[in-house]
C-alpha positions as CSV (number, residue, x, y, z in Angstrom):
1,X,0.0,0.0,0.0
2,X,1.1,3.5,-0.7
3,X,2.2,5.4,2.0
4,X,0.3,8.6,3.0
5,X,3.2,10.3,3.5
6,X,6.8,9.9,2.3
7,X,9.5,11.7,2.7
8,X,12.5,11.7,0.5
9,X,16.1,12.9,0.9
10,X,14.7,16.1,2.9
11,X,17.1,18.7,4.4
12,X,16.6,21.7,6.2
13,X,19.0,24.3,6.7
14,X,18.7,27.9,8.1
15,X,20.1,31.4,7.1
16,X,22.7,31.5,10.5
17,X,24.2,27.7,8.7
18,X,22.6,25.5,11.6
19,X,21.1,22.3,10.0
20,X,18.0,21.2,11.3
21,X,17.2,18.0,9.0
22,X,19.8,15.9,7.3
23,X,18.6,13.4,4.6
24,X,15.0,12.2,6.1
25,X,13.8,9.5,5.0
26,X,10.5,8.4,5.9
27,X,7.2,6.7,5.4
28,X,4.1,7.0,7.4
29,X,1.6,4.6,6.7
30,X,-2.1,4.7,5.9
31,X,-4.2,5.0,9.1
32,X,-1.8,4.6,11.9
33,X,-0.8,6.1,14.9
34,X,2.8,7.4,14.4
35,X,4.9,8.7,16.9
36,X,7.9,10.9,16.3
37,X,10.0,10.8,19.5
38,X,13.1,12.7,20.3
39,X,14.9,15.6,22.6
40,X,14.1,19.2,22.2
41,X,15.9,20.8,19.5
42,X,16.0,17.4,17.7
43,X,14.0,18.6,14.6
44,X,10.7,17.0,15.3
45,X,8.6,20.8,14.8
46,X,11.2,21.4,11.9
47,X,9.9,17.9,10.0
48,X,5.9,18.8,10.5
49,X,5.9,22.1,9.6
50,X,7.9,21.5,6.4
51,X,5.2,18.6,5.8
52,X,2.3,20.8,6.4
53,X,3.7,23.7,4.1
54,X,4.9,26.3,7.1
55,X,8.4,25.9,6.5
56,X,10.6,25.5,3.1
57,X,12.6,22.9,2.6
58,X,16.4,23.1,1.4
59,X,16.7,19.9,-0.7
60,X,14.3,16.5,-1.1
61,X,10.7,15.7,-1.4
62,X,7.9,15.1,0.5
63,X,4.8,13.6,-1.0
64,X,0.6,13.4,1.2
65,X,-1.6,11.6,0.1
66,X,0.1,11.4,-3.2
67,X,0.3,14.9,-4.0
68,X,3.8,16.6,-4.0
69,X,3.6,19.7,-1.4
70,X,5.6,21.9,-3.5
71,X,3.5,21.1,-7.1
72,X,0.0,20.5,-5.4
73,X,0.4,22.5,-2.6
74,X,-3.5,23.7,-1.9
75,X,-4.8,19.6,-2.9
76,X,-2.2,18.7,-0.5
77,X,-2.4,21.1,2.3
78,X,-6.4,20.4,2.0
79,X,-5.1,16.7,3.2
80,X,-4.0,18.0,6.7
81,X,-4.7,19.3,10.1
82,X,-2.1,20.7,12.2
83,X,-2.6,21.2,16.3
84,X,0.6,22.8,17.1
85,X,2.2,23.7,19.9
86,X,1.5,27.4,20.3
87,X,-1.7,29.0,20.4
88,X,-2.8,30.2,17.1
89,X,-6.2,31.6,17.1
90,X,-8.1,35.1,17.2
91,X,-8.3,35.5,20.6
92,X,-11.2,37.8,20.1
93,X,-13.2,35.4,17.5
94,X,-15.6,32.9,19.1
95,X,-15.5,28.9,19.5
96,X,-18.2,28.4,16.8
97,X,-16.8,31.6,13.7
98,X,-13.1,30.2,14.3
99,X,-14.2,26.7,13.0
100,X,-16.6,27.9,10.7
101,X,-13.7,30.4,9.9
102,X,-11.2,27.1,9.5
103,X,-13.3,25.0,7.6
104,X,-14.1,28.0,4.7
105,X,-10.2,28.7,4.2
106,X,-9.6,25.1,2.7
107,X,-13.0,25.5,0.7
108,X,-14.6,23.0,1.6
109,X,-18.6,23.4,1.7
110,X,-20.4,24.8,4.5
111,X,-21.8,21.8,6.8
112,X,-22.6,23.3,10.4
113,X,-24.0,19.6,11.4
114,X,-20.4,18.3,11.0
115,X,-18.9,21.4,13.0
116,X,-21.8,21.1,15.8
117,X,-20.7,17.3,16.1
118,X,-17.1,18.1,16.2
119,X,-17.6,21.0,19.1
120,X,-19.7,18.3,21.0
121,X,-17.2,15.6,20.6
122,X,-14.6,18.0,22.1
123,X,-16.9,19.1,24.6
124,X,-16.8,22.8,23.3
125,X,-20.7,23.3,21.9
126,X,-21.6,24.9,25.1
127,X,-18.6,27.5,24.7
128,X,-19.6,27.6,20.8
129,X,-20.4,31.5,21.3
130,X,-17.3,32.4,23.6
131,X,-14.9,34.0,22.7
132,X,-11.3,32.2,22.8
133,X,-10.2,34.8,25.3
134,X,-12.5,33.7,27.8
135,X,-11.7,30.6,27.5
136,X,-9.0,28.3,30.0
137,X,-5.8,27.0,28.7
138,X,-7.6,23.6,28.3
139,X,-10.5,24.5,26.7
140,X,-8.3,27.0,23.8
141,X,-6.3,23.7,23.5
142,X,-9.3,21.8,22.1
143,X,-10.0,24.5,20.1
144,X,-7.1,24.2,18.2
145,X,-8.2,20.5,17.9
146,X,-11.5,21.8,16.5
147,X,-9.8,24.1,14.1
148,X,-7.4,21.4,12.8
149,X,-10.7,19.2,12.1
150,X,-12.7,21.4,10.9
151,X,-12.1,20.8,6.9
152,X,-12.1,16.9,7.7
153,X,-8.4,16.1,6.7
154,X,-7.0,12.7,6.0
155,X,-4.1,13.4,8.2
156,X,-3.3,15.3,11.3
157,X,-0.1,16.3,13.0
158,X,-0.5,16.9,16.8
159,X,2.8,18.9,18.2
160,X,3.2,18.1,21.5
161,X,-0.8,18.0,22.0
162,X,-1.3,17.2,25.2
163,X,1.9,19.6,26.6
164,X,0.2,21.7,29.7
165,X,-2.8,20.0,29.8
166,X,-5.0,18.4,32.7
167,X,-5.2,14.8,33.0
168,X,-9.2,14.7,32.2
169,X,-8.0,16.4,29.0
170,X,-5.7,14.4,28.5
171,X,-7.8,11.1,28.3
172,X,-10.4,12.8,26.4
173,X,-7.9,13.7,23.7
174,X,-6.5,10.5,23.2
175,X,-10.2,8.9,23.2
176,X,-10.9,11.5,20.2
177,X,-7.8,10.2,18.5
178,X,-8.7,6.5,18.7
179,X,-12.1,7.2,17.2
180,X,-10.1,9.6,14.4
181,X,-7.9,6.6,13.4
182,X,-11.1,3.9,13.6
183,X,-12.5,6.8,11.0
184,X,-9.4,6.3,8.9
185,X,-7.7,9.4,10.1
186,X,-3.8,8.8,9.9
187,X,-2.0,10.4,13.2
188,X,0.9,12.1,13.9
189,X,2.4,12.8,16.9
190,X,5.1,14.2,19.1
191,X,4.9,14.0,22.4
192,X,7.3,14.2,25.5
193,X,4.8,12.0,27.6
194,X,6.7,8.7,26.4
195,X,4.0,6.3,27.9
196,X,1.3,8.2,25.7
197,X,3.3,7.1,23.0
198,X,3.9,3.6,24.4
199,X,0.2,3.3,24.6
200,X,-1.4,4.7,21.8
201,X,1.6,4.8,18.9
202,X,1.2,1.7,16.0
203,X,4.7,2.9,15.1
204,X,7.7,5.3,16.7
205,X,10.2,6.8,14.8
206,X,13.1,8.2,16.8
207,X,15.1,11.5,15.3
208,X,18.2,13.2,17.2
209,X,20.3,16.2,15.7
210,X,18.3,16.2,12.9
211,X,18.9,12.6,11.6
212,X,16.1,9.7,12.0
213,X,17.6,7.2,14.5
214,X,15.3,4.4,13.9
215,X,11.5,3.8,12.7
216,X,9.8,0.5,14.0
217,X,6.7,-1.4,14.9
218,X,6.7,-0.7,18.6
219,X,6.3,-4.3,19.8
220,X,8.7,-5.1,17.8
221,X,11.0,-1.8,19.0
222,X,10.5,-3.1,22.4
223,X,11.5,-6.9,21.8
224,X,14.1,-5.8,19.7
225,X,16.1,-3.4,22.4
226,X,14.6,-4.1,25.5
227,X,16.1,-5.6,28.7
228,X,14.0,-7.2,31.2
229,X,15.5,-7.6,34.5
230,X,14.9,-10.7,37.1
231,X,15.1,-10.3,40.7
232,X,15.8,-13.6,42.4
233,X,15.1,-13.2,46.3
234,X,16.9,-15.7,48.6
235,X,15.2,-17.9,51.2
236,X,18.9,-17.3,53.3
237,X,20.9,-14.4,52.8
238,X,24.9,-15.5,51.1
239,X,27.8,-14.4,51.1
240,X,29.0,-14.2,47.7
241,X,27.3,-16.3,44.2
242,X,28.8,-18.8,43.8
243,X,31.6,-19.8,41.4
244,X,29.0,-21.6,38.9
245,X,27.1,-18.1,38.3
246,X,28.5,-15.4,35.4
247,X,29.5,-12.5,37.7
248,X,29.4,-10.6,34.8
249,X,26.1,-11.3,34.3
250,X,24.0,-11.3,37.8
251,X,24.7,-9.3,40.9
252,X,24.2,-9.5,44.6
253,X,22.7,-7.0,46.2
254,X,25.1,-5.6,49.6
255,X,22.4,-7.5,51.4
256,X,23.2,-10.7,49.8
257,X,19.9,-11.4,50.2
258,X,18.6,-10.7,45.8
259,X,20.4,-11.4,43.1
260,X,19.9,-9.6,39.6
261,X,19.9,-11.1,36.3
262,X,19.4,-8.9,33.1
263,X,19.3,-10.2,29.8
264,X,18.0,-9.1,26.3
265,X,14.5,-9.8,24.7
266,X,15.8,-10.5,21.6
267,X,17.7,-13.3,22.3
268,X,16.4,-16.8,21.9
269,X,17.8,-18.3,24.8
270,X,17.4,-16.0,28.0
271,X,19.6,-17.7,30.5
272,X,17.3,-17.7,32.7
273,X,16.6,-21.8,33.5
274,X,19.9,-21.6,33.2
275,X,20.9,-19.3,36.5
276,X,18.1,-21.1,38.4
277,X,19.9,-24.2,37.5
278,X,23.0,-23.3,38.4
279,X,21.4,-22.1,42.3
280,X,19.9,-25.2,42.5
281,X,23.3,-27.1,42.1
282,X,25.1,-24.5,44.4
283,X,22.2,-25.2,47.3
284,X,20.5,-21.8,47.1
285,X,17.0,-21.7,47.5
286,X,15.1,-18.7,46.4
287,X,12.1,-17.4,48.4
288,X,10.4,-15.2,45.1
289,X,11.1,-14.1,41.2
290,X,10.0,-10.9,39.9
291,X,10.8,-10.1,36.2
292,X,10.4,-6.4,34.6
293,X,11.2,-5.2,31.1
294,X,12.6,-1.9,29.9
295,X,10.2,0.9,29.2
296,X,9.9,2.7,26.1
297,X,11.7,5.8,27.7
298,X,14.4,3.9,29.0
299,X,14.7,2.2,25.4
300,X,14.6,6.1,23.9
301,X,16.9,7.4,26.1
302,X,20.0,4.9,25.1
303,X,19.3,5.3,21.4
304,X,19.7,8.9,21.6
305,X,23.1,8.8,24.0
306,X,23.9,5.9,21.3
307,X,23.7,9.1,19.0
308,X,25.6,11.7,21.4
């Protein structure tokens, strides 16, 4: 299946000579949930806005929903919704003309059933004749939801969406994405709440210093550069493991009372029948076993010092 966005050979740099993108490649696929993960000033905000027609490029291509950005820019830009980070609305304009307002600049045909649906689905028809400027930090946030959706694109970009925001908000926004993607919506997101992305994100691509570190299915992320860790706690406290054990490989604790074993997902075999083996030849008894695996912010944070 085509892609509904590809990226080709894109490069980004600025009048002072700093380099923001270097040779992106990338494909986001037809109705998933991408996340694009990576440190401030890695080139995540750079990447949308070129995508979404804010920012020129300085070399490659990048294609939505078939339709180069640079040749069919209006057909293409008509593809997308953009929540970014920064507030960017009238703040004197109400709820209900700044949708209506949003939906008319793409051209598409006026349909105030669809915008009354989407305000109720955010939980903004009650505020529909507010003005922004009355509203709280939360509720301008789903505006800019509102705004994004208001010319029912294929795709939307959500920068840092849920940065600021209350928890209830939160969980409401990432229920409205859900139903967006079972509608055939393709998402994109950045986020700095790694477990959001853990949770909701078919796919996460990594970028650092303006270079894409790695783009994978995130089970298969996970299994792939994971660690799991199993605690081992001792009937009797010892003194030392014993000489049959990989030192290199499990600890004592100062206690001696827990050892600690950590091994790779990926592998096939995971030592682990092994080690318990090996205690039961040396005469320890264990009281409990506990395993946990890496989280995808842990798995993040040593592919970007990888990159350092």
């Amino acid at each position: 299946m085509e892609p509904i966005i590809a990226v080709r050979s894109l490069n980004k740099t600025y009048q002072s000579g700093f380099c923001a993108l270097k040779s992106i490649d990338l494909e986001i696929k037809r109705g998933e949930i991408f996340a694009l993960l990576g440190p401030n000033g890695a080139g995540k905000t750079t990447l949308i806005s070129i995508i979404c027609g804010i920012v020129n490029a300085s070399g490659g291509e990048v294609t939505a929903d078939g339709l180069d950005i640079l040749r069919d820019y209006r057909e293409a830009r008509q593809r997308i919704g953009l929540v970014p980070q920064e507030l960017a609305v009238n703040i004197f304009e109400t709820v209900w003309a700044t949708v209506k307002f949003s939906r008319g600049l793409f051209g598409c045909a006026p349909d105030d059933n669809y915008l009354e649906q989407l305000l109720k689905n955010l939980s903004l028809w009650d505020k529909r004749d507010s003005t922004i400027m009355a509203l709280s930090g939360g509720m301008k946030r789903r505006v800019l939801i509102a705004k994004a959706l208001a010319h029912e694109p294929k795709i939307l970009f959500l920068d840092e969406p849920t940065a600021g925001v209350d928890v209830e908000l939160r969980r409401d926004m990432w229920a409205m994405i859900r139903k967006l993607r079972e509608d055939g919506v393709t998402i994109i997101l950045t986020t700095h709440y790694i477990e959001e992305a853990e949770d909701m994100a078919d796919r996460i691509g990594v970028i650092n210093k303006g270079e894409i570190v790695l783009v994978e299915e995130k089970h298969a992320l996970m299994k792939q550069l994971g660690r799991k860790t199993l605690t081992v706690q001792l009937a009797r406290p010892i003194a030392r493991l014993p000489t049959n054990v990989n030192s290199d490989a499990v600890s004592l604790t100062q206690d001696g009372r827990t050892l600690v074993y950590q091994y790779t997902t990926a592998a096939d075999d995971s030592g682990v029948s092994q080690l318990l083996g090996q205690l039961q030849e040396a005469g320890i008894e264990y009281s409990d076993l506990s395993t946990k695996q890496s989280s995808l912010e842990e798995i993040f944070v040593s592919l970007v010092e990888e990159k350092q």
